[in-house]
N, C-alpha and C positions, 0 to 999 in steps of 0.2 A: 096253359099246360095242365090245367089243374084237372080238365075232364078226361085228359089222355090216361088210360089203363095203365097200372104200374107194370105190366108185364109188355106191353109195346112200347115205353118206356125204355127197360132194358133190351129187347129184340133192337130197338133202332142203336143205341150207345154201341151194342158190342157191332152193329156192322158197320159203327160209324170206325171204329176203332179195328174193325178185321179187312175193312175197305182201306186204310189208309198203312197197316202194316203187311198184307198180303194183295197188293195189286193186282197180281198177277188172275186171280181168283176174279169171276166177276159173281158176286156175292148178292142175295139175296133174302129179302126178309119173307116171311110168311103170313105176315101182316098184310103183305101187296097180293096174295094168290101168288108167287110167281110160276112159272114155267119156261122150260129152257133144253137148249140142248147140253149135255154136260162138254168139257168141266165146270162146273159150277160148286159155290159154296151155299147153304141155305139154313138161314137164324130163326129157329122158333124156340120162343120165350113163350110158357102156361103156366097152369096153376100155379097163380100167387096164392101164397098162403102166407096170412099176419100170424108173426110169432105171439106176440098177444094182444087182446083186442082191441081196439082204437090206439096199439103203439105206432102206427105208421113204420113198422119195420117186416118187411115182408120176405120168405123166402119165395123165391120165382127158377122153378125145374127150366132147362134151357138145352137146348141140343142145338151142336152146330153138325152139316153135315158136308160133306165134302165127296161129289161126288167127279168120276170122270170115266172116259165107254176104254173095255178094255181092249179092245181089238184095232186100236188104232192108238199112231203115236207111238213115242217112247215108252220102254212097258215100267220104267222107274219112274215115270209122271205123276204115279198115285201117290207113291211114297212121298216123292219129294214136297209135293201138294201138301202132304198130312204133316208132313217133318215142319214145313213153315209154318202152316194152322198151330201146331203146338208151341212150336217157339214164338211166337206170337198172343196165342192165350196166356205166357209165363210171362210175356215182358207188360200186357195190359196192368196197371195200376191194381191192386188190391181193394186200395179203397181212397175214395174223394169224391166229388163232386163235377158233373159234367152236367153244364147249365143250358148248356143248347136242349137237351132231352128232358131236364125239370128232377134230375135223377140225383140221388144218395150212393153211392155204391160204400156197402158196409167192408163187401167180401166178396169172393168166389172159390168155389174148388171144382175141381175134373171129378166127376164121381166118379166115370170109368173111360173107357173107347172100345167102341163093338165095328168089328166088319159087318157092313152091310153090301152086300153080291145082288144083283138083280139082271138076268138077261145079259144083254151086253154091256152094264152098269159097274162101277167099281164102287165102293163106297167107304169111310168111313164117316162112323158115327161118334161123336164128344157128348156126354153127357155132362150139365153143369147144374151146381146150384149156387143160388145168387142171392147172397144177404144183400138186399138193397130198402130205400122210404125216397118219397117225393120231397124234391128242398121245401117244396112249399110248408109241407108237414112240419118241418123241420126250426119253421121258424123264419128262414132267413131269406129273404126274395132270389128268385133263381137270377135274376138278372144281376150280383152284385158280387158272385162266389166264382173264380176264377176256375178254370178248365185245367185239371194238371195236365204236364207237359208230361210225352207219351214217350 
């Protein structure tokens, strides 16, 4: 795990975790290239930035996006989509350790949510940022630190 970027890292945790509390979403990382017809969700995780240097504590900028076409379907679909992504960001853990990804999570916060409109596209945008460090860093072997329950 140790060569995985700490920023695909957190992309993979939070769609392990937005995969398993919003089903309904078929959710994708940006890690894979994806492409899709919407509705779809899409996790990219960038600039990690070390709080300071060699702490192994990094913040990592994160946007989920949530998109789906407006001209077809229920015209409350978007909402409703965006109402679970949120209830679902509030109920993810704040902080622990998730050892399938090699991950620390110190923290998180919503810095904002922006519409994002395109063509026949509906959008919303989740801006996060992510106190997070690799267990490895940490000290403590990732294979040995239990998964809090979700």
């Amino acid at each position: 795990m140790a060569d995985v970027p700490i920023h695909f890292r957190v992309e993979r945790a939070f769609f392990d975790e937005l995969t398993r509390l919003v089903p309904q979403v078929p959710w994708l990382k940006s890690q894979d290239n994806p492409s899709g017809e919407p509705p779809y969700g899409v996790i990219q995780a960038d600039e990690a930035k070390e709080t300071t240097p060699r702490s192994g504590v990094f913040y990592v900028a994160m946007a989920v996006l949530v998109s789906t076409v407006m001209d077809q379907g229920d015209p409350a679909q978007h909402a409703n989509l965006v109402q679970a992504v949120r209830e679902a960001l509030d109920t993810i853990p704040r902080q622990g350790d998730d050892t399938e990804n090699g991950l620390r999570l110190h923290g998180f916060v919503i810095m904002r949510s922006t519409a994002a409109n395109l063509d026949q596209e509906q959008g919303t945008l989740f801006e996060l940022n992510v106190g997070c460090g690799a267990l490895e860093r940490a000290g403590v072997p990732p294979d040995v630190q239990p998964v809090p329950a979700g």
